[in-house]
C-alpha positions in Angstrom: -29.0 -57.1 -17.2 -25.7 -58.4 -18.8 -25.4 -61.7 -20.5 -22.9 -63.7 -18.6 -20.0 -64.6 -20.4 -17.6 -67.4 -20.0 -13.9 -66.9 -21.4 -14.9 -68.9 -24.6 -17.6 -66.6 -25.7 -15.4 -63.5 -25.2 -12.8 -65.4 -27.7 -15.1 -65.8 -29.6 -16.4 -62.9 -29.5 -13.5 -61.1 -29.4 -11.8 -63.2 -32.7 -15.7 -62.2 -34.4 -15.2 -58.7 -33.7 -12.1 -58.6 -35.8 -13.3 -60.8 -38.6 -17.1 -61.6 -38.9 -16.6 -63.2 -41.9 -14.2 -66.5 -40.5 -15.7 -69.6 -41.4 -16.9 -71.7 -38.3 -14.0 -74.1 -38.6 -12.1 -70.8 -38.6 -13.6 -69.3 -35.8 -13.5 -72.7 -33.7 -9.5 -73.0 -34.1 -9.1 -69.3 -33.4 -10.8 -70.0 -29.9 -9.9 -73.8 -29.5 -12.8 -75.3 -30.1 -14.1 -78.1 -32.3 -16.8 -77.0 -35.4 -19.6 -78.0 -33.5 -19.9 -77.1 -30.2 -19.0 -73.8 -31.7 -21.4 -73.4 -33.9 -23.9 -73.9 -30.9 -22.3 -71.3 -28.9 -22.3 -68.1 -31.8 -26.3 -69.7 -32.0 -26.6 -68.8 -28.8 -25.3 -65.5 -29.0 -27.0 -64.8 -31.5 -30.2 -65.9 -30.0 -29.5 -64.0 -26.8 -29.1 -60.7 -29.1 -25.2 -60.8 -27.9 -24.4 -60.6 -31.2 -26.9 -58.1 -32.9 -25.7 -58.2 -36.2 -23.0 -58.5 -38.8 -22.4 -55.5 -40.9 -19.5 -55.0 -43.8 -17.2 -51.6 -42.5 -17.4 -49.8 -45.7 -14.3 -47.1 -46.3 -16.2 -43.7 -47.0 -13.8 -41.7 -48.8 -13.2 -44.5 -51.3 -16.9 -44.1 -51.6 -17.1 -39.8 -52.0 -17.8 -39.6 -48.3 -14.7 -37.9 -46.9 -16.2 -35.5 -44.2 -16.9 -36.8 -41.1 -18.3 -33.7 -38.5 -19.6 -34.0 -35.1 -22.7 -31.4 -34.4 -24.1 -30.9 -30.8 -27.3 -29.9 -30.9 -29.3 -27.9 -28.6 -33.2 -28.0 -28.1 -35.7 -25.3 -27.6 -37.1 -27.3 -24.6 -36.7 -30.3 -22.5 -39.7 -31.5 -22.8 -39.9 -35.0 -24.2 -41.9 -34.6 -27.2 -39.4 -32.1 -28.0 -37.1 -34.7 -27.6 -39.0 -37.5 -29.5 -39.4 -35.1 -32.2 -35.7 -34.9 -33.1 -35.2 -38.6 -32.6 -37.8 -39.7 -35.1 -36.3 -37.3 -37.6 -33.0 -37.5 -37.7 -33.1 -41.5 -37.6 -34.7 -40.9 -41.7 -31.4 -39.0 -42.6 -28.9 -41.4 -43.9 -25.9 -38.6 -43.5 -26.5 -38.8 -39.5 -24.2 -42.1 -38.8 -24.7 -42.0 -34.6 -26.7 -39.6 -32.8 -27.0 -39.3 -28.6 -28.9 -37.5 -26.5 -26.8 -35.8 -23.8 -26.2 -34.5 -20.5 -24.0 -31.3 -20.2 -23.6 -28.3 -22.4 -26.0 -29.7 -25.3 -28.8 -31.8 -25.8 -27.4 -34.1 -28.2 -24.3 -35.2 -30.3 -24.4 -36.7 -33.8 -21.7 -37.7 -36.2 -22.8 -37.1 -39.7 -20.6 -38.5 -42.7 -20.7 -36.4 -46.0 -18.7 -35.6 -49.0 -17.5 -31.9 -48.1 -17.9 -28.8 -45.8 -20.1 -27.6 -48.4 -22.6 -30.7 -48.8 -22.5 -30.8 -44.8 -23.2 -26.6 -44.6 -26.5 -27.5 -47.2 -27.5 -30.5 -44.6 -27.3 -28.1 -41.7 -28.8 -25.0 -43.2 -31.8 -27.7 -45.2 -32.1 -30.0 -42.7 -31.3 -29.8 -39.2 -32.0 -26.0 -38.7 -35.4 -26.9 -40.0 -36.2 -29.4 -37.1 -38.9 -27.6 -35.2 -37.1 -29.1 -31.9 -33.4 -27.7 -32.6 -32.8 -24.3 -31.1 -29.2 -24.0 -32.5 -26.1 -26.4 -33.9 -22.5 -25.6 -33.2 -20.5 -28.6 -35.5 -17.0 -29.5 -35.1 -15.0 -31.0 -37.9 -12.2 -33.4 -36.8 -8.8 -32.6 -38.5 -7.4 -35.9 -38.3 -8.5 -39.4 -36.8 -6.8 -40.9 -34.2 -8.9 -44.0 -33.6 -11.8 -45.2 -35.1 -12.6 -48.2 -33.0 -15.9 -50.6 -33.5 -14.6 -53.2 -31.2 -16.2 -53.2 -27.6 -13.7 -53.9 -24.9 -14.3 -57.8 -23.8 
């Protein structure tokens, strides 16, 4: 069930969104607040798992990491150990960045980041091929981003 949310806690968590790192006394003029009262409110959506966590955005190509692909998988079966299968595995490979299990023409969709065509063709061919679960993987590369949002739409 949703969390209930008055128009404070959207500022604020709308203005945390944007910056996670504002100080409270930051945060609390941003939303028109005083420190305090605040402080008790990100406590409390934080406690209520509102907030889940605060994470640094990191920029992957200054890092090596230029090649984002998207590759929709499709299983052998439907069953759900078939399913559970692929989940536990590909949650232990770092380059898959998102995965989701789908309805429609595959069975799931993940977003792996890697440095180049040719690291991502080794990861396929090494990796996800060799999932006993995964029948076949058709990947699309993206040729240019658009929008690359992490903000949820309060």
């Amino acid at each position: 069930m949703p969390e209930t949310l008055d128009a404070i806690d959207r500022r604020i968590l709308r203005a945390l969104q944007r910056n996670g790192r504002m100080s409270n006394v930051e945060l609390a003029n941003a939303v028109g607040l005083s420190p305090s009262p605040c402080l008790r409110r990100v406590k409390l959506l934080e406690e209520k798992g509102v907030i889940d966590q605060y994470v640094a955005v990191l920029n992957g190509p200054k890092l090596g990491l230029g090649l984002t692909v998207f590759a929709r998988i499709w299983f052998k079966t439907q069953h759900a150990e078939t399913t559970n299968l692929f989940a536990e595995t590909v949650r232990n490979y770092p380059e898959v960045v998102e995965c989701y299990l789908t309805t429609g023409e595959c069975d799931a969709i993940l977003r792996i980041v890697t440095t180049d065509l040719h690291a991502y063709w080794r990861f396929q061919s090494d990796h996800l091929m060799r999932i006993p679960s995964v029948q076949s993987v058709k990947t699309d590369v993206p040729m240019e981003t658009i929008k690359a949002g992490r903000e949820l739409p309060i």
